[in-house]
N, C-alpha and C positions, 0 to 999 in steps of 0.2 A: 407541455400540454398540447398547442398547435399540432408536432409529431402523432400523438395519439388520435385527436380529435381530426386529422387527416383520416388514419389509418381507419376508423370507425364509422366515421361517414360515411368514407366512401363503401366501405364494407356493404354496408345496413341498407343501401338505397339503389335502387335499380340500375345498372349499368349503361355505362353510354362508353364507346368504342373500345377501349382496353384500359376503364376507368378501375385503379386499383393494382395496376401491374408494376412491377417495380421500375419501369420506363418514366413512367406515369409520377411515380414517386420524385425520382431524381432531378424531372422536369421541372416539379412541383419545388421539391426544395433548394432546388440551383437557382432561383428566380432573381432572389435578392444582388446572387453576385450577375446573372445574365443583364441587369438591370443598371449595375452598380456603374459610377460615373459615365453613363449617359443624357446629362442636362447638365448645363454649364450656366456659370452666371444666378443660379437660384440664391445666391447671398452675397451681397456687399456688405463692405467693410473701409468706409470713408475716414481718412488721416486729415485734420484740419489744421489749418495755418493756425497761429498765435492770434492774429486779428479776427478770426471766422471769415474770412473774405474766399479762402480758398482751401481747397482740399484734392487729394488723389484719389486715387481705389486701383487696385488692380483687376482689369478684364479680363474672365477665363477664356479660353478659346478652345474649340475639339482639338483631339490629338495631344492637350498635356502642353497646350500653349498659352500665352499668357500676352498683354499689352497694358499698358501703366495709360490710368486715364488723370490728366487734371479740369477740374470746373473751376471756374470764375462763379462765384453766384452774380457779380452783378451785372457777367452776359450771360451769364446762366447758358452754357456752351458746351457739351462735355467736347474735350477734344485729347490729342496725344501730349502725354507732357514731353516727349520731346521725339527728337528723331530716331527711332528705334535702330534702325537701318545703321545710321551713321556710328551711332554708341556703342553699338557690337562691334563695328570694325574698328572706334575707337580703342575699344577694351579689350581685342583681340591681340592690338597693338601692344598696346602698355603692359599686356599682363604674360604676354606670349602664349593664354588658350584661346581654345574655340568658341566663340561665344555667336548663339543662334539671336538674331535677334524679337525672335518671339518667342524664347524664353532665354529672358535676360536671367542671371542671377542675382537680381537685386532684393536682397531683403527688407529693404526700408527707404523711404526718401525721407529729408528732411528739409523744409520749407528754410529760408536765411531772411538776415535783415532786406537784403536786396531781390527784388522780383522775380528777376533774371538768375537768378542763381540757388541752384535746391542742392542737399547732399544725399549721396549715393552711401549703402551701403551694399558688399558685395562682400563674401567669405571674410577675412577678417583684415578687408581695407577698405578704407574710404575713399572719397574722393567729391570734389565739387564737381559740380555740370554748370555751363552757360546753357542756358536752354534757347537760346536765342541766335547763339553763332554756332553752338555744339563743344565749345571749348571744355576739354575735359583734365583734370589735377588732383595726382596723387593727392591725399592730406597725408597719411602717416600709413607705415606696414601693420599699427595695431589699430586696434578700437577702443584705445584706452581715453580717446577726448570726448567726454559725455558731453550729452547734447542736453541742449532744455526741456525738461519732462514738463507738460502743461498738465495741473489739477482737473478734476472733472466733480461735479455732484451726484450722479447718477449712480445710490449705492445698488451695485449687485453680485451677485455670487463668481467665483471664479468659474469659466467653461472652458478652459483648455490648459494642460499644462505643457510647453515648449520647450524651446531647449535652454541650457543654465545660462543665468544671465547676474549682473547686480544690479541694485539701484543705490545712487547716493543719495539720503535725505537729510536738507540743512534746513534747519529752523532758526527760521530769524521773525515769529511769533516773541511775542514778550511772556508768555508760557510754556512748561512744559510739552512738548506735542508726544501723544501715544500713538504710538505704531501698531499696529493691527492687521495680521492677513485673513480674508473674507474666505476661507474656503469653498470646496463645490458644493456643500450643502446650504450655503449659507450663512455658516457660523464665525463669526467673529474670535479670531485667536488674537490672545495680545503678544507681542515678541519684546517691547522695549520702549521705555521711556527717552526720548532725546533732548536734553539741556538747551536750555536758550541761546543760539550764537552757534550749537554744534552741529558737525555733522554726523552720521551713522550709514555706513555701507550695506547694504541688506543683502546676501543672497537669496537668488530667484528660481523662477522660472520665467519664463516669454508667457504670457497671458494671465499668470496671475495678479490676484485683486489685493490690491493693498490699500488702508483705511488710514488717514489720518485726524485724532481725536485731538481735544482739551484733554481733563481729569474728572468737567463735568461731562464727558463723552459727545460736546459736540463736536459737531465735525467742521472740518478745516476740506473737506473733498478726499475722494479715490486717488488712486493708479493705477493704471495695468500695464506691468511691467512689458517692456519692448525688448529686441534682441540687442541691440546696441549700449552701452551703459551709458544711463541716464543720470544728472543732477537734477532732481527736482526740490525746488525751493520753496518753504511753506512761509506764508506770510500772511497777516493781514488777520480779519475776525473768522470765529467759526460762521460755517452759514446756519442762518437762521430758520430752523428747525425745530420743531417738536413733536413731528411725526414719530407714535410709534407702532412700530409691526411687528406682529406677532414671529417668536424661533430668533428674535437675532440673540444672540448670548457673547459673555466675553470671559476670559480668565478673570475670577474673581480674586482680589488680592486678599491678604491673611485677615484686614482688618478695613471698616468704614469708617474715612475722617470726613470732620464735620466739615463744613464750606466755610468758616473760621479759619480752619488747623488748627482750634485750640483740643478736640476730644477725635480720641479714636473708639472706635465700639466695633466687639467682637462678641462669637458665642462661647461661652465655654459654659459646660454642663448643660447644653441647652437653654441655656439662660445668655440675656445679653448684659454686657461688662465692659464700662468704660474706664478710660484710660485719658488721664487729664499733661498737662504742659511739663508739667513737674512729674511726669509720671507715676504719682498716683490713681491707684485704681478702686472703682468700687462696683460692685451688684445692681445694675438698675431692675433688673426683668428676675422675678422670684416664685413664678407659676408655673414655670418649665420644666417638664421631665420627659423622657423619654420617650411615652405615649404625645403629651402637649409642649409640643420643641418649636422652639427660633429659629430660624437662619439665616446665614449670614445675606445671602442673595433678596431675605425681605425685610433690612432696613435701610431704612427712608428719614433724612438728615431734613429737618426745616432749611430753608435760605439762611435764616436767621443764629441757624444751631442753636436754639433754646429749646426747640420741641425734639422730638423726635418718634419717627410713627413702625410699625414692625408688625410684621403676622404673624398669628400664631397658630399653629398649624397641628389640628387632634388627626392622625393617624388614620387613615381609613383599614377596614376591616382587611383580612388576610385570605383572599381565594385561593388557594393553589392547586395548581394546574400540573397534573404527572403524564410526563412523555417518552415513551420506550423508542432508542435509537438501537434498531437490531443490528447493525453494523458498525459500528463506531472505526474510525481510522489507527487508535491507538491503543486498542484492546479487542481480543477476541471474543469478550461475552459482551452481550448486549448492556448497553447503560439507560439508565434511568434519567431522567432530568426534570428538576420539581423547579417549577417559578409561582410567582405570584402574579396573577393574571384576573384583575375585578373582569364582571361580567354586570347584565344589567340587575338593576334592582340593588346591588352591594352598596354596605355603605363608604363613601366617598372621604377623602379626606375635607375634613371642617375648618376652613380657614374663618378667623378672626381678625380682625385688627385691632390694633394693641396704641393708646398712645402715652407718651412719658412726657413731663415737666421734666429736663435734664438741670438744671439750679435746684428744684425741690427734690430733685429725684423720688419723683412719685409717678405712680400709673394714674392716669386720667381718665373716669369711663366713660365708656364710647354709649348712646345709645341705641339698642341692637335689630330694632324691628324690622328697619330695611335693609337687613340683610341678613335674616336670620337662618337662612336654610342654601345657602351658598354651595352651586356646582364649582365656582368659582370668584375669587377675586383676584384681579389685575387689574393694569395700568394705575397703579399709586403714583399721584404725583402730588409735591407743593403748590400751593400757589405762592406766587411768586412776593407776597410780602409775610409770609406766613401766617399768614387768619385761618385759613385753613388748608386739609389737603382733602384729594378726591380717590375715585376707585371706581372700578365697573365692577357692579356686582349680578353674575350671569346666577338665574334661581336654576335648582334641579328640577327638570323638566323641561326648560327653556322656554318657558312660557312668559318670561318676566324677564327684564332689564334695566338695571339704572346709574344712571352715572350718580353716586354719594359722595356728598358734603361734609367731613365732621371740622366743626370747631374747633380750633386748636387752642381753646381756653374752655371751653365750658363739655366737651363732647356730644355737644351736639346733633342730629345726623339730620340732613336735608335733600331732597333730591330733585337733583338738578335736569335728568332726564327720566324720564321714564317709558320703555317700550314694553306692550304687551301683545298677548297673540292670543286667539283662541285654537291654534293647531301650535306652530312650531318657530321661534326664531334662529333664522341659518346663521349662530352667532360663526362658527367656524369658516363660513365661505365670505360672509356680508359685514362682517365687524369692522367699523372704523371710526377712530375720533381722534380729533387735531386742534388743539390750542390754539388759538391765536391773539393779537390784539392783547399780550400783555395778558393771557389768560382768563380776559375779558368775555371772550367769544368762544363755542366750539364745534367746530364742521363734524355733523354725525350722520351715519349712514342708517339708512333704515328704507324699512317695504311697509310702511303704515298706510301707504295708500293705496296698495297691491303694483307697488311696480318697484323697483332698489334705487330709492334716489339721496341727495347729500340735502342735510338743512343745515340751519347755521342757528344758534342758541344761545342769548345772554345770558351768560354763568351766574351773575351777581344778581339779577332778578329771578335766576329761574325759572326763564318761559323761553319759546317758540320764537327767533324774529323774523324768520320767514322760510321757505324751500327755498334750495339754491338750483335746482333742476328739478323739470316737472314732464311730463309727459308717458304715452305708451311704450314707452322705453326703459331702458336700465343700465346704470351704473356699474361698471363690472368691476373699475381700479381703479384708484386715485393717483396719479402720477407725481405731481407735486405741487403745492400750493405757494404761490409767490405773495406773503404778506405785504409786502411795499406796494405793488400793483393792485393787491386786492386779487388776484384771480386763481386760480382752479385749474389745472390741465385734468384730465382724468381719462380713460378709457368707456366707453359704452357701446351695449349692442343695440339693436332696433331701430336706430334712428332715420333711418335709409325706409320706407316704408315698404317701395318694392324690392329692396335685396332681404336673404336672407338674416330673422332677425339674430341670429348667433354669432353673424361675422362682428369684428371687434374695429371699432375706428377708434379715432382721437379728436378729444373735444376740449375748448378751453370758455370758462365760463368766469365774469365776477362773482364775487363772495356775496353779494347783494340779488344775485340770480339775474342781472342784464346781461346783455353782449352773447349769448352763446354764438359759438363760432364752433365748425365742423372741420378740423384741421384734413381729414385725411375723404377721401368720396367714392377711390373704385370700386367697383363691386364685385367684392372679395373679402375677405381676413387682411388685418392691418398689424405690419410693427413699422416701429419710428425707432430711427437714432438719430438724438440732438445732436448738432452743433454744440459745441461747448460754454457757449452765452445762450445758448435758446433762440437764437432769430431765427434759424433755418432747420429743417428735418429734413433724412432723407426716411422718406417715406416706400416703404416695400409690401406688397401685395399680392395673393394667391387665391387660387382656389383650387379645391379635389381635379379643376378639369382644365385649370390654366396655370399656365410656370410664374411665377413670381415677374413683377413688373418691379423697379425701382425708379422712383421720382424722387429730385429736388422741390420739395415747398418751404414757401416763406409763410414764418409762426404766427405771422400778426394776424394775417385774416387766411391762411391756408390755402393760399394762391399758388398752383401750381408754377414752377418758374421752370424747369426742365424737365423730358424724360431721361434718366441716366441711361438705361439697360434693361434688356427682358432678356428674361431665359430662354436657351433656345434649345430645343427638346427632339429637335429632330432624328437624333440616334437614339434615342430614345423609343421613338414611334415604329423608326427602322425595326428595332429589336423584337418587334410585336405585343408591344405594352399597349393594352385598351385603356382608353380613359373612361377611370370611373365616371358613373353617374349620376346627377344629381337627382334626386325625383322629389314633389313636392303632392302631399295628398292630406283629404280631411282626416280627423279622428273620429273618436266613436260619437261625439257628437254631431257630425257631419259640418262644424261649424271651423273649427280651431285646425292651424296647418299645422302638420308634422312632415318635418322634413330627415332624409335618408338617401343610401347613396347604394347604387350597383355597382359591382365586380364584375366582367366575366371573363371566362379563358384567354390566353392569346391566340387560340384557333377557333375562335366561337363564329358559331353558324347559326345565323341568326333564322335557318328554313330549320332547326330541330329543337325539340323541347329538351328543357335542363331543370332538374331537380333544385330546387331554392333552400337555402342555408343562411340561418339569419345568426351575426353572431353579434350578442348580445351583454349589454353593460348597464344597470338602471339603480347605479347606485343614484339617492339624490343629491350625493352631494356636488355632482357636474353635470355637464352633459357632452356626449361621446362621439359622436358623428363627426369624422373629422373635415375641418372645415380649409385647411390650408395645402399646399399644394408639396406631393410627395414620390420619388423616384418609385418608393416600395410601400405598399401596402401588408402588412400579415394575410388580411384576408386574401390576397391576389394566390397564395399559397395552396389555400383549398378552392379556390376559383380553376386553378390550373387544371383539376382533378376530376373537373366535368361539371361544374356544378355554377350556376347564379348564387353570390354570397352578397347578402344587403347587412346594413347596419343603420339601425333608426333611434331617435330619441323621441318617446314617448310621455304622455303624461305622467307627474312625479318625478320628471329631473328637475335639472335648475337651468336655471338664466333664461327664464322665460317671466312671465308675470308670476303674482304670491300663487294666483287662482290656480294654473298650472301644475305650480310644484307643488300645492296640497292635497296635491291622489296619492303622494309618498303618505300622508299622516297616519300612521296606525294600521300601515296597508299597502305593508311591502311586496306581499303576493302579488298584487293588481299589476307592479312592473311596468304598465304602460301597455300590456297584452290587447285591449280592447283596440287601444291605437294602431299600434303594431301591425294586427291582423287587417282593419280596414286598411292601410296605408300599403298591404301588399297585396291586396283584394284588388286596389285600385292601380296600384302600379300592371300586376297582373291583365287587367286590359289594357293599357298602353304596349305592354312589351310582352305578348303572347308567346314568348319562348320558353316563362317565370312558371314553372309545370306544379301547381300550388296542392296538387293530387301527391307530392312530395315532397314536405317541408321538413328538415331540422331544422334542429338549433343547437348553440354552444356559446361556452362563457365559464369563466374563473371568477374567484372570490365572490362576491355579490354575484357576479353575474352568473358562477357555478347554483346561487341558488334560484335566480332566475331562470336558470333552464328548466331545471324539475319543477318549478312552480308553473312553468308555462306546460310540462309535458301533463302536469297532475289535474289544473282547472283548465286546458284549452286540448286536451288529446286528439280531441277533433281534427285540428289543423296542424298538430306538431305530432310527427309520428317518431320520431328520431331523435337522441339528444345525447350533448357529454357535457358533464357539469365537474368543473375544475374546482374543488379545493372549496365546495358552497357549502355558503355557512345558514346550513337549512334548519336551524332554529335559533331564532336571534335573541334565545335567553341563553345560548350558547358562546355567545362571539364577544368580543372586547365592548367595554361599558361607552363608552363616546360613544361611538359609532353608532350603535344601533337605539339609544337613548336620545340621540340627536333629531330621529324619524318615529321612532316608536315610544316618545315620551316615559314619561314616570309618575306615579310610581308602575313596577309591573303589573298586568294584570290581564284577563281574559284574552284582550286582545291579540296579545305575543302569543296564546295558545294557537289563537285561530289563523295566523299569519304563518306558524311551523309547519314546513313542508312534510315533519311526521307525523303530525296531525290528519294530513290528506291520503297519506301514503298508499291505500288502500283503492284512489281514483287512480294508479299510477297504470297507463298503459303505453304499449310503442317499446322500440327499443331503447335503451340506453345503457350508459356508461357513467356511473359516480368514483372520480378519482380523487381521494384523500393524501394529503405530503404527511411521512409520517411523522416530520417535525413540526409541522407547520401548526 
């Protein structure tokens, strides 16, 4: 699409020096590699001691060179872990090659019981170092002595896969432990159960994520597997968790045993059917057919094993959607391809919940009112002496939410939360809730006061006991919640009054709402990587216009204790890369900031006027303007080609306040266009190059239909446009999505929001490109 959306632009809009020639082109799309590894250092990657006292990182250096750094946190010093100089011509020695000593080939260090002494790895031999005298010792010509792999809590997706490696995992747990590898989407594979006392050798890769469970799936901590073979040893309790989020999945086994071992329960026929000690079986569930089925994936064992709770799930209607592939790879005629594909307004599938007396073997009814018209139900959980269990029940529309109570003797139904909205609840962006306190307590996330903040809720009274974060700011993520301490780690934007409010810090609060503490402060975009007790972070920071900063701070009150390293960009700059820009301007209400960011050529001259290119994204379910710091931009691509390319977030995105994101409600067309256009009105006088006598635009999926929306209600000011793959009438496009902003049931509104509806204001040039699978 970018390829095309070059080619058209530049076409369609007034020339500036040999804007459009195929020089032009090449210039244009060689950027990424002209670009490519000049800034060094933009990411660290901290190895930490067994005690969190210390840690390496390796320093990049220009030219493809490299230097090993160690910190002390408690001089907080980054300095050389050892003598580079020396260790080269140590290893040149012993090994009889060349070895440069700015780039060593060391793969890995490893921290010892003694100070003074770390291990080396290098192709496939080891060696100890004295880091103190330089004393250097073969260990062995293989790498067959695994070193100690330390557990980590921080679950998250595999991002790299390396070279083959194993890992030995021994369990000396007084439970089974479940192996599980985390894939790059996120998903949870199971690979093998390990015996209590045993070990299991796993093949790898170098970076991937490996999970160790109980059977009730708590976790025991991560791996990420390293190149050297590792022993790591599981021990001790699962951590104390109840967090859940949404996409993690696992291999489901054939059958659900109770938390007893006395019953297993399976589907067959749609129906659920247990299986007792003696291996008798019998029918519990007798309502299930084909249309109204069970599944395995939704039953739910009491603690207790005497209850047991199951959905039941009515079939939602059948849309199907026909797509002609005129080329297919493995036939000559064009093929057809039929799926089913809801759109909005269809009806959804109908979940129930189901509960059984497993001694009576009877259904128990539930009573249905609060939740009788279900986009969805999830998170079922027990409580934990089984009185009863709970459920979020999301309504269709998303105007409603509540966390339900049923009794597990009487079916009773109770609500325990309730959230309402007169526009929209962003349950897919804002959803979160976390047990705590023995199931007593529940930290929930919500914008009931117009801003995303966390409260905390007494289950067993079912009421409010207080917010736990309050202010003109928002909640973006919850990191993790430490029950024993009582506190909150989480992510938030706005808190910074004069930075922008989109950059992302880290905050750590009581569950009570005291102590808030602002772990991270430069002004920029924030990631942390803990230490593996949580005392220290390194803390890494960027912006569109500055290289990433890395800082050691200490967790307790967010004391900066060192700087590690900044990036250093200077060939970069060499290369003629312009630093984007940041610009900051009012909206259509001349009140509220909308911020946005300039491209322009690497040969830009700032004494001529340049035609402006706005490329555009207003889904609401984010917000797009990128806020962290990056070698290559896409849009630098059509910047190249003679042209000013801005990219802004308008009213109707998100992570801003509720008020904000409610120009999205029922009023996709709007896209933020009023914003938009004053926010370049006004850049426009600042930077008199910005030739607004020449605007396009451009954008894919939502944003393909934001082009033509903005070309059909704003022609005035957009004369040019290519719209990627837009879903320009959203009774057209996938049922979430567009149901999520444009509510239900359908109605008038969706008419008046379809861009073919307007079709007829359409002027200017453009370009509409459809995938014809897509």
């Amino acid at each position: 699409m970018l390829g095309v959306a070059l080619f058209v632009l530049s076409s369609t809009t007034t020339q500036l020096w040999s804007q459009g020639s195929l020089q032009d082109y090449e210039q244009s799309t060689n950027l990424r590699g002209r670009f490519h590894n000049k800034v060094f250092m933009a990411k660290i990657e901290p190895h930490w001691e067994s005690n969190n006292q210390r840690f390496w990182y390796r320093h990049y250096l220009p030219n493809d060179r490299w230097k090993f750094i160690l910190v002390n946190v408690e001089k907080a010093e980054p300095h050389p872990a050892f003598n580079h100089k020396h260790l080269a011509e140590k290893l040149s020695q012993m090994t009889g090659d060349e070895v440069d000593a700015e780039k060593l080939p060391i793969e890995r260090l490893n921290f010892t019981d003694q100070e003074n002494i770390i291990q080396l790895y290098a192709g496939q031999r080891a060696w100890t170092l004295n880091i103190t005298n330089g004393n250097l010792r073969k260990i062995t010509s293989e790498m067959d002595v695994p070193s100690s792999g330390q557990l980590e809590n921080s679950l998250r997706a595999t991002q790299r896969t390396g070279e083959e490696t194993h890992i030995i995992f021994r369990n000396e747990t007084e439970v089974p432990v479940q192996l599980l590898w985390i894939d790059h989407n996120g998903y949870q594979r199971h690979y093998t159960s390990i015996p209590v006392n045993q070990e299991y050798k796993q093949h790898t890769f170098v970076g991937h994520i490996w999970l160790l469970t109980d059977n009730k799936k708590r976790h025991f901590g991560i791996y990420e597997a390293q190149l050297h073979n590792t022993l790591v040893v599981v021990g001790g309790e699962p951590l104390k968790t109840n967090t859940v989020r949404p996409g993690s999945q696992t291999a489901d086994p054939e059958t659900v045993q109770s938390p007893s071992g006395e019953w297993l329960a399976w589907i067959n026929q749609h129906n659920i059917w247990l299986r007792d000690e003696n291996g008798k079986e019998f029918q519990l569930s007798h309502d299930g057919n084909q249309d109204h089925s069970y599944s395995q994936d939704s039953i739910y064992w009491s603690p207790d094993s005497q209850k047991l709770a199951a959905i039941r799930k009515w079939k939602s209607e059948e849309h199907l959607v026909h797509i002609i592939e005129s080329s297919p790879n493995d036939q000559t005629q064009p093929k057809l391809h039929t799926f089913n594909y809801l759109k909005p307004g269809d009806r959804v599938e109908h979940q129930k919940p189901q509960l059984f007396d497993i001694e009576l073997g009877t259904n128990i009814p539930i009573e249905p009112e609060l939740f009788s018209n279900p986009w969805s139900i999830t998170y079922l959980r027990w409580a934990k002496d089984s009185s009863e269990f709970f459920f979020l029940y999301n309504q269709r529309g998303h105007q409603i939410q509540r966390i339900v109570a049923i009794d597990a003797n009487s079916g009773k139904a109770e609500s325990v939360v309730e959230e309402k909205s007169d526009t929209f609840i962003d349950y897919s962006q804002k959803t979160y809730l976390n047990w705590v306190d023995e199931d007593h307590e529940l930290i929930w996330m919500s914008e009931s006061n117009g801003w995303n903040h966390l409260y905390l809720y007494d289950v067993p009274k079912r009421q409010l006991k207080h917010q736990i974060t309050d202010g003109e700011w928002m909640v973006r993520k919850v990191e993790y919640v430490d029950e024993e301490k009582r506190e909150i780690c989480f992510q938030a934007s706005g808190i910074y009054p004069e930075q922008d409010p989109y950059y992302i810090h880290y905050c750590r609060v009581n569950l009570d709402g005291s102590n808030l503490i602002f772990l991270t402060e430069g002004n920029g975009t924030h990631t942390i990587q803990w230490s593996p007790d949580k005392q220290f972070l390194v803390d890494t920071w960027s912006r569109v216009d500055k290289t990433p900063i890395h800082e050691l701070r200490r967790a307790e009150d967010g004391k900066i204790l060192c700087k590690l390293a900044e990036a250093n960009w200077d060939e970069l700059l060499q290369s003629g890369w312009q630093i984007p820009q940041r610009v900051l301007a009012k909206g259509r209400d001349g009140e509220t900031d909308i911020y946005g960011v300039i491209w322009r050529p690497t040969n830009f001259d700032r004494g001529k006027e340049y035609p402006v290119i706005e490329n555009i994204y207003a889904g609401p379910h984010g917000a797009f303007v990128p806020k962290s710091f990056h070698e290559y931009y896409h849009q630098q691509a059509i910047a190249e080609l003679g042209f000013i390319v801005v990219q802004i977030d308008g009213m109707g995105t998100n992570w801003r306040s509720k008020k904000f994101h409610n120009f999205c409600w029922r009023n996709l067309k709007d896209a933020g266009f009023p914003d938009r256009i004053a926010w370049l009105r006004a850049a426009a006088i600042e930077h008199p190059e910005m030739d607004l006598n020449r605007v396009g635009i451009y954008g894919g999926s939502a944003g393909g239909q934001n082009t033509l929306s903005g070309m059909l209600h704003h022609s005035d000011f957009y004369t040019v446009g290519v719209a990627d793959c837009g879903c320009h009438d959203n009774r057209m496009d996938k049922i979430w999505w567009n149901e999520a902003w444009m509510g239900w049931p359908v109605s008038s509104h969706y008419e008046d929001n379809s861009n073919v509806t307007h079709a007829e204001k359409l002027r200017g040039k453009r370009l509409l490109i459809v995938g014809e699978l897509d």
